[in-house]
N, C-alpha and C positions, 0 to 999 in steps of 0.2 A: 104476494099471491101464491107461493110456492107451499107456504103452510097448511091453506086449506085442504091441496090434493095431496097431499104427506100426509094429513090428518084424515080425509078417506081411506086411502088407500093402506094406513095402517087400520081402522079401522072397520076394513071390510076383511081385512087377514082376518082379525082378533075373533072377528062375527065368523068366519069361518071355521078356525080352529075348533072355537065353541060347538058349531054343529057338528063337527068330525066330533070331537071330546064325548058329546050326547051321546053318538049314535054307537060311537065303541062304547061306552058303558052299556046301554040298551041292550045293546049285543050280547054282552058279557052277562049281564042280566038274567036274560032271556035262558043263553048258557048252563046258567049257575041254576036254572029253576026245573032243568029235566030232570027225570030220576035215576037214579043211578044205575038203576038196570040198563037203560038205552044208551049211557056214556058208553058203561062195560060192553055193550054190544058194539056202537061203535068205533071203539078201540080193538075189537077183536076180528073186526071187519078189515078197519085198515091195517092192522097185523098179518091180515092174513093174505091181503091184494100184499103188501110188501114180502112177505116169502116167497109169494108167487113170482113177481119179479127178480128177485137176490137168486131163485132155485132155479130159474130158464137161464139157459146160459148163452141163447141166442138174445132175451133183453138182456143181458148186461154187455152183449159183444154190440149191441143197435146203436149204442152211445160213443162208440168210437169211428171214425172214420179209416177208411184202409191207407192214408197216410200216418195218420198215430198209430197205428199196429204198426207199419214197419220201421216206423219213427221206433218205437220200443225195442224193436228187434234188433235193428242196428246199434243200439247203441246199446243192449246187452253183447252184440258180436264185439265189441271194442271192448269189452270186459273179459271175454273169453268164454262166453258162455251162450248157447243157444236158446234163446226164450220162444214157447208154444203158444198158441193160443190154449190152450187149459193151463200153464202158467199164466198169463194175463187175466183169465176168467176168474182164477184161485184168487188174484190182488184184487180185482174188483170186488168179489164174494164178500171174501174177509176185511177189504180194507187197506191194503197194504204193499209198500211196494218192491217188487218182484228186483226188480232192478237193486235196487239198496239191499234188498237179503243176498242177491249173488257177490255184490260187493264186498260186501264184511265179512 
């Protein structure tokens, strides 16, 4: 008897994936049929909501909590070095960690 509901129950995965499978194609479709002026546009939209975010240096300080700032700072103090917040703002900006370039 264990066969039958092994044999649903793969078979309602299978019927599923199928629908997921469609609908991202569909999607991607749909996608692939706008013209390229409105891609280019919005691509330059969300380039432009993401500099806005990267260039506030209040969103990029929202993302950390005031234990990870002093979590950073401490343990640049154990290095010898005092770290700012416009040093942490500069590693978020960029990318990079503030801590590792005082090190090396």
């Amino acid at each position: 008897m264990a066969a039958p509901i092994n044999s649903n129950i793969a078979s309602t995965i299978a019927n599923s994936l199928n629908s997921l499978n469609l609908h991202i194609a569909a999607r991607s479709f749909q996608q692939a049929q706008k013209p390229v002026e409105e891609i280019e546009k919005e691509i330059q939209l969300q380039l432009k909501e993401d500099k806005a975010i990267i260039d506030n240096p209040k969103s990029l300080m929202a993302g950390l909590t005031p234990e990870h700032i002093k979590e950073m700072k401490e343990v640049s103090q154990k290095i010898g070095e005092d770290l700012t917040d416009e040093d942490i703002q500069y590693a978020l900006r960029y990318g990079r960690s503030v801590i590792a370039d005082y090190s090396v």
